[in-house]
C-alpha positions as CSV (number, residue, x, y, z in Angstrom):
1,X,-21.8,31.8,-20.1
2,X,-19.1,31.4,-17.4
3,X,-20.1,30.5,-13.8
4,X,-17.5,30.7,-10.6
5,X,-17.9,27.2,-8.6
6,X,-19.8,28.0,-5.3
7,X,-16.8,29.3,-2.4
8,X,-17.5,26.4,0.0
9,X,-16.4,24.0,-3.5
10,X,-13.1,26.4,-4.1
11,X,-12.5,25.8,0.0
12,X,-12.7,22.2,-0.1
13,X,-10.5,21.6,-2.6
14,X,-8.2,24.2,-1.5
15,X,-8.1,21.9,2.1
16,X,-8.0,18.4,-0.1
17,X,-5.3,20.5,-2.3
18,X,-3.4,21.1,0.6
19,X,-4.1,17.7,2.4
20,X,-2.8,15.9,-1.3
21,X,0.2,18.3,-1.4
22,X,1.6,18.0,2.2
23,X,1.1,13.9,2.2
24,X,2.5,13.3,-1.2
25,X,5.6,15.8,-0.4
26,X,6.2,13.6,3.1
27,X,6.1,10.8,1.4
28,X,8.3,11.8,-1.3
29,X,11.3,13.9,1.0
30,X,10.5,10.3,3.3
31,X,10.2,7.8,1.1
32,X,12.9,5.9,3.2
33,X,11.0,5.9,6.3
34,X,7.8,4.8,4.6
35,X,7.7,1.0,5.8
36,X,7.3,-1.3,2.9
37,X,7.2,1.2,-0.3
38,X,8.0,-0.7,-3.5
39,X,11.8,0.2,-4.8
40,X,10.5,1.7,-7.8
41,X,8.7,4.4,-6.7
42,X,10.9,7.3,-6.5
43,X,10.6,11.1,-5.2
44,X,10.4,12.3,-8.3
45,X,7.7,9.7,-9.2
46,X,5.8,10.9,-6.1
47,X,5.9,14.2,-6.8
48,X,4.4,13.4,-10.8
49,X,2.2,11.2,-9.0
50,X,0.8,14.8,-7.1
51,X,1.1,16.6,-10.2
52,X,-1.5,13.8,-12.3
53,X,-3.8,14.0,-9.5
54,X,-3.9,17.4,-8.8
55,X,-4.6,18.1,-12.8
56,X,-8.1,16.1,-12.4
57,X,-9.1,18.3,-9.9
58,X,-8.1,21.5,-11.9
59,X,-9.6,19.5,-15.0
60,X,-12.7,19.6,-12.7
61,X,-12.7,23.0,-11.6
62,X,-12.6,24.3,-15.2
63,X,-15.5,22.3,-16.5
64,X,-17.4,23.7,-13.5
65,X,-16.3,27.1,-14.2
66,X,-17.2,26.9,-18.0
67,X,-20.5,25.8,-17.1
68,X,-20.4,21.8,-17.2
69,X,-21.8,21.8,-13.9
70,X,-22.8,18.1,-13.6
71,X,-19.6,16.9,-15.5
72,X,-17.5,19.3,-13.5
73,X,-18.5,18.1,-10.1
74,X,-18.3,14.5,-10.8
75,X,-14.9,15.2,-11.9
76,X,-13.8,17.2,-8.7
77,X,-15.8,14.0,-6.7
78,X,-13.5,11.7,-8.3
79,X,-10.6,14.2,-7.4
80,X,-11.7,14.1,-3.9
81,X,-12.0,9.9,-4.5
82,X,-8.1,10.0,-5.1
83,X,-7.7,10.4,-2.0
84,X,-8.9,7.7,-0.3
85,X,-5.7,5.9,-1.9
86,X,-3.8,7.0,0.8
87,X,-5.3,4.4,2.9
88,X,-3.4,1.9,0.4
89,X,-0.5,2.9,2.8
90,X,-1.8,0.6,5.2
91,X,-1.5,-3.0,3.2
92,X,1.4,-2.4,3.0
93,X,2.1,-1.6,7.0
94,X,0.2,-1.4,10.0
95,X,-0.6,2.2,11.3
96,X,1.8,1.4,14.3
97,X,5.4,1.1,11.7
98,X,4.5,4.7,10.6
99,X,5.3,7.7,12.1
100,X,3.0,10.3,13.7
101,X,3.4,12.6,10.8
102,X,3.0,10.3,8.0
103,X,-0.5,8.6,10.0
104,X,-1.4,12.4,10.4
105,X,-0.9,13.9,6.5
106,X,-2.7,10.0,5.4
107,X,-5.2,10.2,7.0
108,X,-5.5,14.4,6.7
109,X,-5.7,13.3,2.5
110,X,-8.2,10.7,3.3
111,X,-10.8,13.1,5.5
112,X,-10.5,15.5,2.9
113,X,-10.5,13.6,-0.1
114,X,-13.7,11.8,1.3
115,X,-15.3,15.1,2.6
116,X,-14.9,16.1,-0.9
117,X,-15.7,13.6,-2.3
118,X,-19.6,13.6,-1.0
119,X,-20.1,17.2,-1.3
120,X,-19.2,17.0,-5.7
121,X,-21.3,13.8,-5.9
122,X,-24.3,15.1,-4.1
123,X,-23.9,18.5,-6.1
124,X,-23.8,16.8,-9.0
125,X,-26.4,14.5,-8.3
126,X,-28.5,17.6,-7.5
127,X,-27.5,19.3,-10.8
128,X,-27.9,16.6,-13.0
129,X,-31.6,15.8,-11.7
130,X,-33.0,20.0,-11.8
131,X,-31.8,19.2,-15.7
């Protein structure tokens, strides 16, 4: 039997979807600007980068949807974890050498991603302990 994930699920990871996209596409149409970013990582790298991390949460979404509740959540948690790699940004430079935008769609991924994040843990936390 087929269950829809809950709407508030669907909205959060429509935000973090939105949060991944719009910091992943700056920093791929910006990679220039992006103070210290290794020489091999290329906009079309960036952009695959988006595409493999997006596909765990989809991967997530449909183990939810075909009724691998537990398994499904803790999947779209670890989508949500994903984005906590944004931070990563900032070994590399201080928050001061970036711009306004690329501080604002970092740390945009990160609140999401972490918002996220808690919500599919503690669902599936709750999930796998009614079992």
């Amino acid at each position: 039997m087929r269950s829809v994930p809950s709407r508030a699920l669907v909205a959060l990871v429509a935000i973090y979807f939105l949060a991944s996209l719009a910091h992943f596409a700056h920093n791929a149409e910006y990679i220039s600007i992006y103070p210290n970013m290794p020489a091999r990582l290329t906009r079309e790298k960036v952009y695959l980068a988006w595409l493999a991390v997006t596909g765990v949460g989809v991967a997530g979404l449909g183990l939810v949807r075909f009724g691998l509740h537990a398994l499904g959540l803790a999947v779209v948690s670890a989508y949500g974890a994903l984005g906590l790699d944004g931070l990563a940004h900032y070994t590399l430079a201080l928050c001061s050498e970036h711009t306004l935008a690329t501080n604002a769609t970092i740390l945009f991924e990160v609140a999401s991603g972490f918002t996220l994040m808690l919500v599919a843990a503690v669902a599936a936390t709750r999930r796998a302990s009614v079992r």
